[in-house]
C-alpha positions as CSV (number, residue, x, y, z in Angstrom):
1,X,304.5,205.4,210.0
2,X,303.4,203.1,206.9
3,X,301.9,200.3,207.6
4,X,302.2,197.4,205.1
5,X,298.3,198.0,203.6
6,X,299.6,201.7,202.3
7,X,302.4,200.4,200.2
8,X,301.2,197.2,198.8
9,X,301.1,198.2,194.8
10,X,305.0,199.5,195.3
11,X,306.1,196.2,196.9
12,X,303.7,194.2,194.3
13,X,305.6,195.5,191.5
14,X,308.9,195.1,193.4
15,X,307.8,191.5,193.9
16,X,307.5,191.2,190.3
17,X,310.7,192.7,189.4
18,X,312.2,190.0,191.8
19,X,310.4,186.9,190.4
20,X,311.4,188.2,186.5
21,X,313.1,184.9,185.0
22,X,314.1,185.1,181.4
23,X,312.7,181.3,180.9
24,X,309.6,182.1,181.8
25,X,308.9,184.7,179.2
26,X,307.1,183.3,175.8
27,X,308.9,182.9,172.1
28,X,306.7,186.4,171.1
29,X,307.6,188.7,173.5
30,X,311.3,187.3,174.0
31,X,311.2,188.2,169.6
32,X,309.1,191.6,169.7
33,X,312.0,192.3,172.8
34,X,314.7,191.4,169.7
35,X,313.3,193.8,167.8
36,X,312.6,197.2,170.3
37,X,316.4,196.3,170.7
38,X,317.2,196.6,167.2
39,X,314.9,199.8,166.4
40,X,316.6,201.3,169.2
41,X,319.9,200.5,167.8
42,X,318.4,201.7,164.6
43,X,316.9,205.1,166.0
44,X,319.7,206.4,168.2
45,X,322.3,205.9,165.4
46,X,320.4,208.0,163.4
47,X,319.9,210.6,166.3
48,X,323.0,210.9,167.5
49,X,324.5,213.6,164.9
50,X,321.4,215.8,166.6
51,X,322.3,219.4,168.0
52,X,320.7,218.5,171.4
53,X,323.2,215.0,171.6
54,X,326.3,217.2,170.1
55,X,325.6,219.4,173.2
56,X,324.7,216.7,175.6
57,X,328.2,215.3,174.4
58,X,330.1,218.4,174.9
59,X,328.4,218.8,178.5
60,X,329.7,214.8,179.4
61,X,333.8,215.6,177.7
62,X,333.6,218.8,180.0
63,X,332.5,216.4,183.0
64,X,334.9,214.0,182.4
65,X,334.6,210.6,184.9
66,X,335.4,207.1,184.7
67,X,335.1,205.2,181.4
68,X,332.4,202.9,181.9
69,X,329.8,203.0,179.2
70,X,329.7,203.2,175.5
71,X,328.1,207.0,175.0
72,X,327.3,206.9,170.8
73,X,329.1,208.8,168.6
74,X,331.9,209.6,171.1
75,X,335.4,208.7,170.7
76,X,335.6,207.5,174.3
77,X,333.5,206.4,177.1
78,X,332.0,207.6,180.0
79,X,330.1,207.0,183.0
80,X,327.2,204.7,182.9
81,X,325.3,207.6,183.9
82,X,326.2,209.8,180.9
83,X,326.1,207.0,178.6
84,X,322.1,206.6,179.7
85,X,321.5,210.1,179.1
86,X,323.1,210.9,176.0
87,X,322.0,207.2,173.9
88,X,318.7,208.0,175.8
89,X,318.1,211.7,173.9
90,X,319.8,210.0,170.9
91,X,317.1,207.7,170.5
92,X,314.0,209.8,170.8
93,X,315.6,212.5,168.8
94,X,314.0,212.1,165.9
95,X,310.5,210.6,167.6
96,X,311.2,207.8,165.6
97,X,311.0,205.1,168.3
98,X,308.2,202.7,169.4
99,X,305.2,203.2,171.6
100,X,303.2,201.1,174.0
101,X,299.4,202.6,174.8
102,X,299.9,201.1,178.3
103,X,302.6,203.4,179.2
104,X,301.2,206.7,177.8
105,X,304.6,207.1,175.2
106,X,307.7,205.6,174.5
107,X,308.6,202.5,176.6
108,X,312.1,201.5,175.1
109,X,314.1,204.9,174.9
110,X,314.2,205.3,178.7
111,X,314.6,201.8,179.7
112,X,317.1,200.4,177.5
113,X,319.9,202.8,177.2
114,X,319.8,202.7,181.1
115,X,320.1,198.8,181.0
116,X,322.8,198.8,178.4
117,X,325.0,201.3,180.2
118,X,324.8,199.1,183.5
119,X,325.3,196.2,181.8
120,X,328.3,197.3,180.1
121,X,329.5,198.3,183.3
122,X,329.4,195.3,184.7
123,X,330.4,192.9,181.5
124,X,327.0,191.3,182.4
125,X,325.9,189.0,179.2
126,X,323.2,189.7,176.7
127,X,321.0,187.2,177.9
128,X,321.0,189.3,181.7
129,X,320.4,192.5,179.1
130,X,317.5,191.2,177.2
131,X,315.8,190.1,180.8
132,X,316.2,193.4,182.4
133,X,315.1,195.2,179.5
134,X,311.7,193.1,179.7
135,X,311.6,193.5,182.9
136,X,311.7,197.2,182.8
137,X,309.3,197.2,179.8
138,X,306.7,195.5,181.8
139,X,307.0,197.1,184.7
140,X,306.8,201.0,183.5
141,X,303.1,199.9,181.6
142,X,302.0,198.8,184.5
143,X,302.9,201.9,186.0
144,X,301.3,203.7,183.3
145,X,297.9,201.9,183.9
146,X,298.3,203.0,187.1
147,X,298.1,206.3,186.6
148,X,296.1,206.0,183.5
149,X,295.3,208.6,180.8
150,X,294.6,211.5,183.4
151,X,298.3,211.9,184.1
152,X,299.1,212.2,180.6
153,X,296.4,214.4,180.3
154,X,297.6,217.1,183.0
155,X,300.8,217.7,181.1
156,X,303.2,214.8,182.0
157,X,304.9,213.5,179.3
158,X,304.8,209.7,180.3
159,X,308.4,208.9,178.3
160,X,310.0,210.9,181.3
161,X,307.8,210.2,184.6
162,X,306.8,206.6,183.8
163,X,309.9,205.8,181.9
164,X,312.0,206.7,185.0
165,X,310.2,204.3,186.8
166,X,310.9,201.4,184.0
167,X,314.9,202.1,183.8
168,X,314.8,201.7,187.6
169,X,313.1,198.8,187.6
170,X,315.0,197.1,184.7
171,X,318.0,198.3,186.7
172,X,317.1,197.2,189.9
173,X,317.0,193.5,188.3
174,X,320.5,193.7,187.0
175,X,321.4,194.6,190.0
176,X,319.6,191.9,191.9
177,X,318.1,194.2,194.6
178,X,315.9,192.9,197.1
179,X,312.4,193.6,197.5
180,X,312.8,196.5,199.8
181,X,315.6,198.1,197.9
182,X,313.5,197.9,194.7
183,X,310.8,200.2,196.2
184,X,313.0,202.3,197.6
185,X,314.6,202.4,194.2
186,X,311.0,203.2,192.7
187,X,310.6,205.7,195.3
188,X,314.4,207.7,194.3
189,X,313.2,207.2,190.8
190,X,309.5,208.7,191.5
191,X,311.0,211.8,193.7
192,X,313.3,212.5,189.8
193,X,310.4,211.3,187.4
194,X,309.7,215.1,185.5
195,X,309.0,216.0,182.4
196,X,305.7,218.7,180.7
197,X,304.4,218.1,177.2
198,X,304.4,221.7,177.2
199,X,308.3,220.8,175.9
200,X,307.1,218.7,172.8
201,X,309.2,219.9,169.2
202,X,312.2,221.1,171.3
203,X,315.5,219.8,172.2
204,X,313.7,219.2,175.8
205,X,311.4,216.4,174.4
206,X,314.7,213.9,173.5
207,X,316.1,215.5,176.8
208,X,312.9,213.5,179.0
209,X,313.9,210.2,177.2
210,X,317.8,210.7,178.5
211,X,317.0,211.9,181.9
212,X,314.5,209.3,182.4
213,X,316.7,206.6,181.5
214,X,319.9,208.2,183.6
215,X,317.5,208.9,186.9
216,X,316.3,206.0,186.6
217,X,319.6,204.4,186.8
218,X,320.8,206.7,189.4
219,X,317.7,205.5,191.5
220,X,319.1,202.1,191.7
221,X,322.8,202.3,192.0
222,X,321.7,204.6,194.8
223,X,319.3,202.2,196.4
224,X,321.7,199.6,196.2
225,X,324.0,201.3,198.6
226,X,321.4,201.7,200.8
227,X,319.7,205.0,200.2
228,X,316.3,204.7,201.1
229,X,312.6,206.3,200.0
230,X,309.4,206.0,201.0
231,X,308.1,202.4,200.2
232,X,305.3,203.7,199.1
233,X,306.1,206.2,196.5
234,X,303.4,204.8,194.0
235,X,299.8,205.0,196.0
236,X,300.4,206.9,198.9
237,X,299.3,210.6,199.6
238,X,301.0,213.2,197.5
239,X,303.4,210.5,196.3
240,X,303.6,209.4,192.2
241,X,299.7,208.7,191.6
242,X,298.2,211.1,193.8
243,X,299.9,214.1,192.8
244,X,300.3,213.7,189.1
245,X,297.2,211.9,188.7
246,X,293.7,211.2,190.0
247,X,294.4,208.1,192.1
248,X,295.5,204.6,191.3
249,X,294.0,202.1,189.3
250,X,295.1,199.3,190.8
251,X,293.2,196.7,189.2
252,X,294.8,197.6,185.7
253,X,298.4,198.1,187.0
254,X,298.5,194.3,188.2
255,X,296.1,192.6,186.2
256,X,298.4,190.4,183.5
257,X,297.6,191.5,180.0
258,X,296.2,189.1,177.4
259,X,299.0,187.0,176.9
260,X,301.0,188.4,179.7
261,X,303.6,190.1,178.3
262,X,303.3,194.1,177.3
263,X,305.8,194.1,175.2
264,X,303.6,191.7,172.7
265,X,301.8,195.0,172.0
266,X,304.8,197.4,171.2
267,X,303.2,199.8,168.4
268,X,306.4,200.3,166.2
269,X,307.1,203.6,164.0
270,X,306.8,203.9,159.9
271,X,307.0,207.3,160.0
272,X,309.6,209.5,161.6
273,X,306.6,212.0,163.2
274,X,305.1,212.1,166.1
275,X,302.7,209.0,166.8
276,X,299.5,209.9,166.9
277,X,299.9,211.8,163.1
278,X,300.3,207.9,162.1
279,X,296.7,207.2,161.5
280,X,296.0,209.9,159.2
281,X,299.1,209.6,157.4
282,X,298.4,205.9,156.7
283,X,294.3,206.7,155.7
284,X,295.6,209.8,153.4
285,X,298.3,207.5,151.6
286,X,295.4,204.4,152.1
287,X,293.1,207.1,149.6
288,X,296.1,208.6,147.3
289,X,296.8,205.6,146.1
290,X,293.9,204.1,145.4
291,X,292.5,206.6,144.2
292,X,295.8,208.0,142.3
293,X,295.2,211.2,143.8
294,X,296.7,214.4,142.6
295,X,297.5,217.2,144.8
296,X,296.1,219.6,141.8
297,X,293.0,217.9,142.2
298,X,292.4,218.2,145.8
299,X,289.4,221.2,147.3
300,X,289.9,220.2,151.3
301,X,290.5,217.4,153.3
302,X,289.2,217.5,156.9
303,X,290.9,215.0,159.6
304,X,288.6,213.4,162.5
305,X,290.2,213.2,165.6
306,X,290.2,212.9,169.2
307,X,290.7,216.5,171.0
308,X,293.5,215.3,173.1
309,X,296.1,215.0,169.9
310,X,295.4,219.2,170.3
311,X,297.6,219.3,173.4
312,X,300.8,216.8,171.3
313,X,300.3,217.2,167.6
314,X,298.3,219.8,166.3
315,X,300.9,222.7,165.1
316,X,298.8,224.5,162.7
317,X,301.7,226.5,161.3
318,X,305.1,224.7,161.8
319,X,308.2,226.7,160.4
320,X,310.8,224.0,161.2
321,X,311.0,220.0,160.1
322,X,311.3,219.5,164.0
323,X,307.8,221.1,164.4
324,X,306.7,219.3,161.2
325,X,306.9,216.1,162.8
326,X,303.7,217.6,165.4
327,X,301.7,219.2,163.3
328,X,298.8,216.6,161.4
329,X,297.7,219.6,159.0
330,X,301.5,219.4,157.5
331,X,302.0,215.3,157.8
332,X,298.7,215.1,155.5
333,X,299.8,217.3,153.2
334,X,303.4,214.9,153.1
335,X,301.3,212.0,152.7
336,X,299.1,213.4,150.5
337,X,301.8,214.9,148.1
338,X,303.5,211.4,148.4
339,X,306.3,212.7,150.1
340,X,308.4,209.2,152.0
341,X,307.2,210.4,155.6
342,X,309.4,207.6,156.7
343,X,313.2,209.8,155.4
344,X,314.5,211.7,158.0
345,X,315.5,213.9,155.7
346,X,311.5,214.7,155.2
347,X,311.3,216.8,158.0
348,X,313.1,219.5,157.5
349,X,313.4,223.2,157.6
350,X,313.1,223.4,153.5
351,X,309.7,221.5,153.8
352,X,308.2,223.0,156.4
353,X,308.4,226.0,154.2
354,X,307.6,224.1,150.6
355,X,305.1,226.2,148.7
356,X,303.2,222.9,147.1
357,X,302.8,221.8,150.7
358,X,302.3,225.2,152.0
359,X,299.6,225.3,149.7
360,X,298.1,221.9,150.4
361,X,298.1,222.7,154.2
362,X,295.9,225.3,153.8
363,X,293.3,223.1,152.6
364,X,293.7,220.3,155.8
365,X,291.4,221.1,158.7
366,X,291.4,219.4,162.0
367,X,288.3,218.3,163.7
368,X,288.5,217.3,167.1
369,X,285.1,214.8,167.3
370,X,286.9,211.2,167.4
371,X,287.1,209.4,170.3
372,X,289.9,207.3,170.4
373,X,293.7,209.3,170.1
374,X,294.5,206.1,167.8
375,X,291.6,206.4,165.2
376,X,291.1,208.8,162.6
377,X,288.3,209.3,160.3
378,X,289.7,211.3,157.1
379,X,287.5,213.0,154.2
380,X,288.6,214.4,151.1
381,X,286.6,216.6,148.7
382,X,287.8,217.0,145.0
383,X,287.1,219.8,142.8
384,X,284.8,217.9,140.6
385,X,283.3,217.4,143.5
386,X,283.3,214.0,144.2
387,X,284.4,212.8,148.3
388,X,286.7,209.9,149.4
389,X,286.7,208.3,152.8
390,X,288.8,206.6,155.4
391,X,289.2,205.4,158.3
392,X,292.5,203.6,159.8
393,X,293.6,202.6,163.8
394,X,297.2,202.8,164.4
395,X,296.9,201.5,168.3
396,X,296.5,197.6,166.6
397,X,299.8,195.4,167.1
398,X,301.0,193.4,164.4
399,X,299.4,190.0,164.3
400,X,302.5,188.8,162.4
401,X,305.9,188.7,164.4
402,X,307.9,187.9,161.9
403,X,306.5,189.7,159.3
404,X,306.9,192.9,162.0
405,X,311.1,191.7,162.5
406,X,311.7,191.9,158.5
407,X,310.1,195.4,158.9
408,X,312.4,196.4,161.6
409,X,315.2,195.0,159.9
410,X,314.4,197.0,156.6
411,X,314.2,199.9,159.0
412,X,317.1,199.6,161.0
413,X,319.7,198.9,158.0
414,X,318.6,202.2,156.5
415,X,318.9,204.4,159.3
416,X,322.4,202.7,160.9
417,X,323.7,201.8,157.4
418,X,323.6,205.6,156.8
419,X,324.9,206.4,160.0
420,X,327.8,203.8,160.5
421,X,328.1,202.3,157.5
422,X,326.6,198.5,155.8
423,X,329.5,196.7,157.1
424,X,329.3,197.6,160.9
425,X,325.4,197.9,160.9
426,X,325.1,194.3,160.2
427,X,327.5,193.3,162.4
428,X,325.3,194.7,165.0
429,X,322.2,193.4,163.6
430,X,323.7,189.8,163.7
431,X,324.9,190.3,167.4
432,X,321.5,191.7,168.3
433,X,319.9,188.5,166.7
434,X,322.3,186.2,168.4
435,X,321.8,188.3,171.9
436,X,321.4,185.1,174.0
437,X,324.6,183.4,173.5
438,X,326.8,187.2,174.1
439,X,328.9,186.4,177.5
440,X,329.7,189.8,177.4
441,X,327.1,193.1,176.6
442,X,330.7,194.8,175.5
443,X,330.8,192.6,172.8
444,X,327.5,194.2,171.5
445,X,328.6,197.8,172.3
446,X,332.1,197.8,171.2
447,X,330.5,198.7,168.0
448,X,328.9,201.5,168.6
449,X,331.8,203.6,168.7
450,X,333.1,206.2,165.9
C-alpha cells in the first residue's frame, strides 16, 4: 500500500490543477496564452493538407462515432477524441509550433487541441478554454523539470510523454475533477505517455503531438468515471520519473518560476525547422547581411554546438524538405543563400536536392563543443581569407509582448490566409482576440471547417 509521503508531488500538482483560477493569472501570461492560441490556429491550418493528417483523417471517416468535435479540414465532425488527434498531428506537422525549455519540446500542440475538442463538446465558453489551456501549459513544464534533461536525453521525445501529462491536466480542469481523480488521471495519462526521438523527420513525430493530446484526453474522461491509477504515477518506483528518467527533481517541478507563469517564457518559431537549427540560422543571416555575403564568396563555415542537437537535428545528408527541417548543415546553407527559412514551401524535396545548396552544404561542418543546446557559436571563412563571427541564443523570451503578438499575427495571417482564405482567417483571429467574452468555444471552431 501507498502511503500519503510516496505520492505527494502527484497530489501537489493535482492540488494545483484544482486551485487554477483564471483571475489569478497576470495580464502577460493571460496575452503570451492569446497568442500560443493563435500560432496554433496558425500552424495546424497550414498542416492539415499533410499526408500523415490526410491518413489520420481517412482512419477517423472509417471509424465513424458521434459528432462532437471540430477535426480540421474535415467536412464533418467527430469524436472529441479524434478531433485531439488529428488537429494535434496537424499542428506539429510542419515543426512549426512553439517551445517551452521547461517541458523538453512543444508545450501547446498536445495540450490545446485536447482542450478545444473537450470544450467543444461540452459548449463550454472561451474564457473556461483559455484557463484550461494555462492550466495544462503549466502543469506539463513542471512535469518536465521533473524529469529534467535526462529523460529527453534517453530518447523520449517530451512533446509525447510530458505533453500527455499536460492535455490531462488541462482536461481534468475542464472537467472539474477532484483531487484524487486528477492523479489518477495523471496516472491513466503516465501508463499512455510514449513516444522515441528515434521517430524525428517522419510522419511519427506529428503522430506524438496527436496521441499525446488524445491520451491525454482519454485519461481524464476515463478518470472521471471513475477509473483509477496509481496515485503516484509521477515519483514512485518504476512509475513516470523512475523509469524514463533518473529520479525526480522535485525542487524544480514545484518551485514557481520567476514570475510564476511558464507560459511567460514560450520560445515562439520564425522558422518552419526544427528548433534548435534556430540559433544558427539567425547568427548565419545576423553575418550575411551585414556583411552582404555572397554564397560565391564563402570557403567553410563551421557551426558550434552542443553534442546533444546530434541525437534531433544533425542530418548530414537530408534527401527530402521533411528531413531538411533536421539537418543544421542544410538550414545554414538556406540561411546563408538567403533562402525565406520561414516559407513552408522552403522545405521541400526540390531543395533538399538544390545544386547551389548542395554545394554550399558541403562546405558547413558541425562541431559539437558548445554547451548550451540554445547557443551557437558560428565561423565563416572567405576565400580572400578574411573570418566572420557570431554568436546568437535562441532559448531568450521576448522582453516585448506586444511586439511578440504583432509577430504572431504577421505569422498566423500568412499561414491560415493561405490555407482558408483572408476573409475567414481574420474572423478567427478576431474571435481568438476577443476569447474572453465567447459563451460558447463552438463559436470559435465553427470556423474551422472546409
Amino acid at each position: 500500500m501507498l502511503g500519503p509521503e510516496n505520492h505527494a508531488v502527484t497530489m501537489h500538482l493535482a492540488q494545483k490543477v484544482l486551485g487554477f483560477h483564471y483571475e489569478d493569472i497576470p495580464h502577460e501570461a493571460i496575452e503570451v496564452a492569446r497568442q500560443c492560441v493563435l500560432d496554433w490556429f496558425g500552424v495546424t491550418f497550414a498542416g492539415m493538407k499533410e499526408p500523415l493528417c490526410e491518413i489520420l483523417k481517412a482512419q477517423v471517416e472509417e471509424e465513424g462515432g458521434s459528432e462532437q468535435a471540430t477535426v480540421f479540414g474535415f467536412f464533418k465532425k467527430g469524436t472529441a477524441i479524434q478531433a485531439a488527434l488529428v488537429n494535434g498531428a496537424a499542428s506539429h506537422a510542419l515543426d512549426y509550433d512553439d517551445v517551452n525549455k521547461a517541458c523538453l519540446g512543444h508545450p501547446t500542440a498536445p495540450v490545446l487541441p485536447a482542450v478545444l475538442a473537450l470544450a467543444e463538446q461540452m459548449g463550454l465558453s472561451g474564457r473556461a478554454f483559455l484557463n484550461a489551456f494555462i492550466c495544462g501549459y503549466e502543469i506539463e513544464c513542471r512535469i518536465g523539470l521533473l524529469v529534467g534533461r535526462v529523460h529527453y536525453n534517453k530518447g523520449f521525445h517530451g512533446t509525447a510523454t510530458i505533453g500527455t501529462f499536460g492535455a490531462a491536466s488541462a482536461c481534468s480542469k475542464l472537467l472539474e475533477l477532484n483531487a484524487e481523480q486528477t492523479t489518477h488521471a495523471f496516472g491513466i495519462a503516465g501508463t499512455q505517455a510514449a513516444g522515441l526521438k528515434s521517430m524525428f523527420g517522419t510522419m511519427c513525430k506529428p503522430f506524438h503531438a496527436g496521441k499525446a493530446a488524445a491520451n491525454g484526453l482519454l485519461a481524464a474522461k476515463l478518470a472521471a468515471r471513475g477509473f483509477d491509477s496509481s496515485p503516484a504515477v509521477l515519483e514512485t518506483k518504476q512509475g513516470f520519473a523512475d523509469t524514463l528518467s533518473e529520479g525526480c527533481n522535485t525542487e524544480l517541478a514545484l518551485d514557481d518560476p520567476e514570475g510564476g507563469y511558464h507560459i511567460r517564457n514560450n520560445l515562439f518559431k520564425y522558422h518552419a525547422a526544427c528548433y534548435l537549427t534556430h540559433a544558427p540560422i539567425e547568427a548565419l543571416k545576423k553575418l550575411r547581411v551585414e556583411n552582404r555575403l555572397k554564397t560565391e564568396d564563402i570557403e567553410s563555415v563551421i557551426l558550434t554546438v552542443e553534442p546533444g542537437l546530434l541525437d534531433v537535428c544533425c542530418i548530414n545528408e537530408p534527401q527530402t524538405g521533411l528531413e531538411c527541417k533536421f539537418s543544421l548543415r542544410h538550414t545554414a546553407a538556406l540561411a546563408l543563400s538567403g533562402v525565406d527559412t520561414g516559407a513552408l514551401e522552403t522545405y521541400s524535396d526540390a531543395n533538399a536536392n538544390r545544386p547551389d545548396l548542395l554545394e554550399l552544404r558541403k562546405k558547413v561542418k558541425v562541431s559539437l563543443e558548445g554547451d548550451d543546446r540554445n547557443v551557437v557559436m558560428v565561423g565563416v571563412t572567405l576565400k580572400n581569407g578574411k573570418q566572420l563571427s557570431g554568436t546568437h541564443d535562441s532559448g531568450i523570451p521576448a522582453s516585448n509582448v506586444s511586439a511578440q503578438g504583432e509577430r504572431i499575427k504577421a505569422k498566423f495571417r500568412k499561414l491560415a490566409s493561405a490555407a482558408v482564405g483572408t476573409e475567414k482567417s481574420e474572423k478567427i483571429l478576431d474571435a481568438v482576440y476577443r476569447l474572453e467574452t465567447i459563451e460558447d468555444i463552438c463559436e470559435l471552431t465553427a470556423l474551422c471547417v472546409e
